[in-house]
N, C-alpha and C positions, 0 to 999 in steps of 0.2 A: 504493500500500500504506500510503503514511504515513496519507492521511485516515481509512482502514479502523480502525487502530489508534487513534486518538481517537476513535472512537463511542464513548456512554456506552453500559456493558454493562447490559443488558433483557431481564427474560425476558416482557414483555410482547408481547397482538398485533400493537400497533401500533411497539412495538421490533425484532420480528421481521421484520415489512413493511417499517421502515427499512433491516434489515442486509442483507433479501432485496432490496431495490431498488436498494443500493451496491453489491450483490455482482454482479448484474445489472450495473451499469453499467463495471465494473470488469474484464467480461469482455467488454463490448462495444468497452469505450473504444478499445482498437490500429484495431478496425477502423470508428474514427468519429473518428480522428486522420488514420486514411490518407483516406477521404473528405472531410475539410475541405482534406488538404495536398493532395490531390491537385486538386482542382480552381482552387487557385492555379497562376498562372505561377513558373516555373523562379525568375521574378528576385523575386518574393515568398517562397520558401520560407526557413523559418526553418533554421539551419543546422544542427538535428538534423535534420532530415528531409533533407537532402542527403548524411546518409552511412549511410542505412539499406540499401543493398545490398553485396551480397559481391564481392570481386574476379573478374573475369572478363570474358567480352566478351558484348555483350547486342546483337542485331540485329533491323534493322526489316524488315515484311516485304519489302520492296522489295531485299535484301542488303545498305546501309547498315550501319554498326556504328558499338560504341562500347567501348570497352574501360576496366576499373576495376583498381587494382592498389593496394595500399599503399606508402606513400615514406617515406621517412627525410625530404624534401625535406616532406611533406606532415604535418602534426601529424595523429594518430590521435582521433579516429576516421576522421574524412576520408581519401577516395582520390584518389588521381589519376586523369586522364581525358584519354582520345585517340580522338576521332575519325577515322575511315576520312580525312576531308578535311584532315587534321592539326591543329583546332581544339585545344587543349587545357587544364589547370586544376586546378585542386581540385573536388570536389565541393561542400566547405564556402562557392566565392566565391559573393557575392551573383547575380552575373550568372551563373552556371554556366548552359549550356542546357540541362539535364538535370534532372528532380527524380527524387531515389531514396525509394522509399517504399515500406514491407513485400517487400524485394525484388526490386520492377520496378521497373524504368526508365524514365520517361517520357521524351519528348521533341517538344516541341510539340503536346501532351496526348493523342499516341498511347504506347502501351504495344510496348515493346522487350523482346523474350523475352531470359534468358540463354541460351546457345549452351552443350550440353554437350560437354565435351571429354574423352578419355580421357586420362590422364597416371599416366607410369610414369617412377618415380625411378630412377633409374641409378647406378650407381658403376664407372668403367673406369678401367684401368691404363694410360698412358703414360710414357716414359720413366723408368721404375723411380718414379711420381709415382699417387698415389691421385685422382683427380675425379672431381666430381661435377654431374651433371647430370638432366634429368628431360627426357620426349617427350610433347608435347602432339600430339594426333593429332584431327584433328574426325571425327564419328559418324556424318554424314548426311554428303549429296552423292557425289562420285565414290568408288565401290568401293577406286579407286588412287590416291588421291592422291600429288600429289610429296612430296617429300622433303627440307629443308634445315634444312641445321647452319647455325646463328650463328657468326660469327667476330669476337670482340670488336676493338672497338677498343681502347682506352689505359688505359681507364675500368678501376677495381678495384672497382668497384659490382657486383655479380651479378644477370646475365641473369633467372635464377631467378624466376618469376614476377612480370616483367615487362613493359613494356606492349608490347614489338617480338614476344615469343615469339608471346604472344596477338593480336597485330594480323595475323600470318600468318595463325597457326592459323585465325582469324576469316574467312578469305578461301578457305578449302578445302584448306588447306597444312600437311602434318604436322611438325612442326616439334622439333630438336633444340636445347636450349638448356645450355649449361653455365660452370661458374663458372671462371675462367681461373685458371690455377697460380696457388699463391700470393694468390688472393680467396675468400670467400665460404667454400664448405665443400671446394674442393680443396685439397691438399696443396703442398707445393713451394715456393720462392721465386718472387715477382713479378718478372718478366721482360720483357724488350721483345725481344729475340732471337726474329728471324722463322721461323729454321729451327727454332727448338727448340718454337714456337706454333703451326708449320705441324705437325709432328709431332704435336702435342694434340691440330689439328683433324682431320686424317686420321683418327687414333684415333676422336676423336667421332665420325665418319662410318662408322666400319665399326661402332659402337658402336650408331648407329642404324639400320643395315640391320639387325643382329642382333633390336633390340626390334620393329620393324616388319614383320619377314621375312613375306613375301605378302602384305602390305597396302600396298603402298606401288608410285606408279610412277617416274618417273626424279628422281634424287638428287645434290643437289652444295651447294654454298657460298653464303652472302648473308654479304659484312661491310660494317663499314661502317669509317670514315673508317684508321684501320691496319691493321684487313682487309683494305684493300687489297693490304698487303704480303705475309700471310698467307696469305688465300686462294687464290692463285694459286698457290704453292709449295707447298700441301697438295693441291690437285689433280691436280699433276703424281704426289703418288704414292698418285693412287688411282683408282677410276675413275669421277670424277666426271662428270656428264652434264651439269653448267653449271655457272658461276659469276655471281655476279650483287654487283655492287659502287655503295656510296651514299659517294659525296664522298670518296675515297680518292686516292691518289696515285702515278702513273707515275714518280717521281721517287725519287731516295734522299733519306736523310736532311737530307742535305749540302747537294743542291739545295733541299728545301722548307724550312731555315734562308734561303737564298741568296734566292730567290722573294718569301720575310715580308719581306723589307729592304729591295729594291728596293721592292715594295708600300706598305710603311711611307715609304720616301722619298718616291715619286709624291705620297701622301695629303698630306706635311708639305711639299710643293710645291718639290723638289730634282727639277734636270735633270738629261742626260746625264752630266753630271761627277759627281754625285754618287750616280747609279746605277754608276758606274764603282769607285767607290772602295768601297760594299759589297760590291759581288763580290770586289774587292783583301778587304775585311775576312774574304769568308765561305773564299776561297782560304787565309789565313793561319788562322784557328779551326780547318779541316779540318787544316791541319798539326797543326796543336798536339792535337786530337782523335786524331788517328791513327799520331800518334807517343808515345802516351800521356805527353801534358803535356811529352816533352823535347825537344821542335825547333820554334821558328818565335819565338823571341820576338824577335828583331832585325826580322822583318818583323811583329810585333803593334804594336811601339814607332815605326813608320816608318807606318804605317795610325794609330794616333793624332795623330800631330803633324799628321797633313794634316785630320786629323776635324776637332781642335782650333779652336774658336769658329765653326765651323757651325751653323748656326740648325736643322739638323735629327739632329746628332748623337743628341744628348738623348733623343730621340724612337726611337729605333733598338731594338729586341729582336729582332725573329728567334726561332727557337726557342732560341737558344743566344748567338749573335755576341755579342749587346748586352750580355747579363752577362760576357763573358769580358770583350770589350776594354774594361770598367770596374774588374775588378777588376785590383790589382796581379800583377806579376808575380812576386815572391815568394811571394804566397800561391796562384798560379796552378803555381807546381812544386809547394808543397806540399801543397795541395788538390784542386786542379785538376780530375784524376780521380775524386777520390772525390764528386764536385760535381756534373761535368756526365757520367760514361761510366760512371755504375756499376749500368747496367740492362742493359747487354752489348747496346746497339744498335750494331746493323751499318751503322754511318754511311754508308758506300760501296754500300748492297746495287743492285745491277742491277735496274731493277725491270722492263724492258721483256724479258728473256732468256728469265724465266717465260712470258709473254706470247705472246713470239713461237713457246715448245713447248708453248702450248696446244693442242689440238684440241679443244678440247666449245668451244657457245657462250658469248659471255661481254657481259654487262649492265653498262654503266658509265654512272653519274649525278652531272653535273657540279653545285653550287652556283655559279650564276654569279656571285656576288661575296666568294669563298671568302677568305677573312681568314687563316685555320690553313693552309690547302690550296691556294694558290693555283696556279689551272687553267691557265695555258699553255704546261707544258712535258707537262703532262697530255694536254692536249688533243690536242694537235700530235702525242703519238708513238702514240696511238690512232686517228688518224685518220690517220696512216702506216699502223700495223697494218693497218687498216679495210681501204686502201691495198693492201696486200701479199695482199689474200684472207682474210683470219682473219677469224673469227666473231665479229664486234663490234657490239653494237647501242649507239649514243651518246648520250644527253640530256643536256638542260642546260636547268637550270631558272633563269630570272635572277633576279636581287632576290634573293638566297639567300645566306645565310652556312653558317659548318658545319655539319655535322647537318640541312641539307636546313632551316631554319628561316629564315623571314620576319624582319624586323627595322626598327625606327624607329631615327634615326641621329639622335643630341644634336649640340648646338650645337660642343661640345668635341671632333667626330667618332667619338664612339665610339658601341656600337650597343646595344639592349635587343630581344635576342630577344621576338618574338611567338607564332609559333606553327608547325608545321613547312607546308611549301607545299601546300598545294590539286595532289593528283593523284600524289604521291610515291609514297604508300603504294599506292595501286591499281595504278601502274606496277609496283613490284616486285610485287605479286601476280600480276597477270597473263602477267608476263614468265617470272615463274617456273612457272605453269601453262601456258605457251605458246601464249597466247591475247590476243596486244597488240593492242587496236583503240581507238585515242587518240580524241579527245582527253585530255589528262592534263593538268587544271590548264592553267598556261601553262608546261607542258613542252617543248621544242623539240625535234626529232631531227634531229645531225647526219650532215654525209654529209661523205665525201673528195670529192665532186665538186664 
């Protein structure tokens, strides 16, 4: 428009013919920009043309996808981007595989339709608590498709048009998504209390049998990493037809403190003595946790002096141990509480009780080099379950941290997520459609036998 505006004004023929020939070209130009970019590769495109499509999931004809959303993480205009094979990005990097232009998506200079979805906002009542939430439901394919509520994890981010809602939906999976008390646009204080999350989720679930009534066939839970905790106590009071879990935890709080430390010791190269003495540390924190801040400090003070000039003290966090048995003990009575127990977590919670009064099937996916999560107290009372006759199907993907994500490990042992693993997301799809025929990535399926 700018050059339009410096033309000299003429009312000549040949002034005419100029304005008529800018105006012409000015109406062609969008679609002889998308013909030059497009015929560039992904890693030539200039970084306006990588954010020229709308959020959403866009699939190839083969049912490959690719899903677009906006971030807070991603400076606008750019989206972010997730591949069905867990690739992921900005639109704006130079390498993106993707070029977006006039609305399609390319990739590997085929054209990716976007996938229409129907989506219906919601507002349900839980616990005297106003949320909110919206149902993404796909348009084609099965008449009936499943049915599954998200169960957040930790995260005060909002689901809400996100790249998880859509990477279902994308897969033939009608999907309920909503913003967790206390985040995004529901109501209520932010909470870590299982019982009173499980009660949300329930709610969500009968919230989306309500919006999907006749369209929909069997209906239950996916969370992921404290979904774990959730999900399965929401199901017990409803009647959910599955559950399905990514990187979560058979353990209480108490134990995946317990688990980090030892983990943390192995890595800073402490033996059996010094896995001994975290357990003493996480056995003495859990006192003092659960006697809100006023019992255990003769044994906090008796767990330092043995820590004291260890080469791997230093090193020690835990979810919780490693800030306590650093700070003093005077400001551990007078703060104590309001520091580390003021989200009303159920440090002690049972996690295998749920478990064991399930009866719908139930999907667990292990990261096999879980850092947050670590799997072998996981492992081992699932694969009791398994054991016992309950309905458990078990993977484990290796080379994986939380969030199911690939990762390079620096010099200083610490890690930089790459991208989530090759075969994750098609597993929960399909598991949840009830239709597993692996291979999945380098997925593994465990057995009790």
């Amino acid at each position: 428009m700018t050059f339009l505006a410096r033309l000299p004004h003429s009312r000549s023929t040949h002034g005419k013919r100029r304005v008529g020939l800018v105006r012409r070209l000015a109406r062609r130009l969008p679609v002889l920009v998308a013909q030059v970019v497009l015929a560039m590769g992904p890693s030539q495109m200039p970084a306006f043309a990588q954010t020229a499509c709308g959020p959403g999931a866009y699939a190839a004809p083969d049912g490959d996808f690719v899903v677009l959303v906006a971030s807070p993480a991603v400076p606008a205009p750019a989206l972010r981007y997730l591949f069905r094979d867990g690739r992921r990005g900005a639109t704006s990097d130079p390498a993106a595989p993707l070029a977006c232009v006039a609305g399609e998506v390319r990739v590997q200079g085929r054209a990716w339709q976007r996938t229409v979805f129907r989506e219906t906002p919601a507002t349900f009542h839980s616990a005297g608590t106003a949320m909110n939430g919206v149902l993404i439901e796909p348009t084609g394919g099965e008449s009936k498709p499943p049915l599954v509520v998200m169960v957040h994890g930790s995260e005060r981010t909002s689901p809400v048009g996100g790249v998880y809602g859509y990477a279902m939906a994308a897969q033939g999976i009608s999907v309920f998504v909503y913003d967790k008390r206390g985040t995004g646009k529901s109501g209520g204080e932010y909470t870590q209390n299982f019982e009173l999350l499980a009660t949300d989720a329930a709610n969500a679930l009968e919230t989306a049998h309500h919006l999907a009534a006749g369209r929909h066939g069997r209906a239950g839970f996916y969370g992921g990493s404290q979904g774990g905790w959730v999900a399965p106590l929401a199901a017990a009071r409803t009647q959910a037809d599955f559950v399905a879990i990514g990187f979560g935890l058979v353990a209480s709080p108490i134990e995946e403190d317990r688990e980090q430390m030892v983990s943390e010791v192995r890595s800073a190269g402490g033996g059996a003595e010094a896995e001994a003495l975290v357990n003493r540390l996480s056995q003495v924190t859990a006192k003092l946790l659960l006697s809100g801040f006023r019992q255990g400090y003769d044994e906090l003070d008796a767990v330092r002096r043995e820590m004291a000039g260890t080469s791997w003290a230093a090193k020690i966090e835990g979810e919780h141990s490693g800030a306590i048995a650093r700070m003093p003990n005077n400001e551990l009575r007078r703060i104590g509480r309001a520091r580390f127990d003021n989200l009303e977590l159920i440090w002690d919670h049972d996690a295998v009780q749920p478990l064991r009064q399930l009866r719908s099937p139930l999907l667990w996916v292990l990261a096999g080099e879980d850092r947050e999560a670590p799997i072998e107290t996981t492992r081992n009372a699932l694969l009791a379950l398994a054991q016992e006759g309950k309905p458990v199907d078990l993977y484990l993907f290796p080379d994986t941290d939380h969030g199911m994500v690939e990762f390079t490990t620096h010099s200083d042992g610490s890690r930089s997520p790459t991208r989530i693993t090759d075969g994750y997301l098609k597993l929960i799809g399909d598991w949840i459609k009830g239709g597993v025929s692996g291979p999945y990535g380098r997925g593994e399926k465990l057995t009790s036998h």
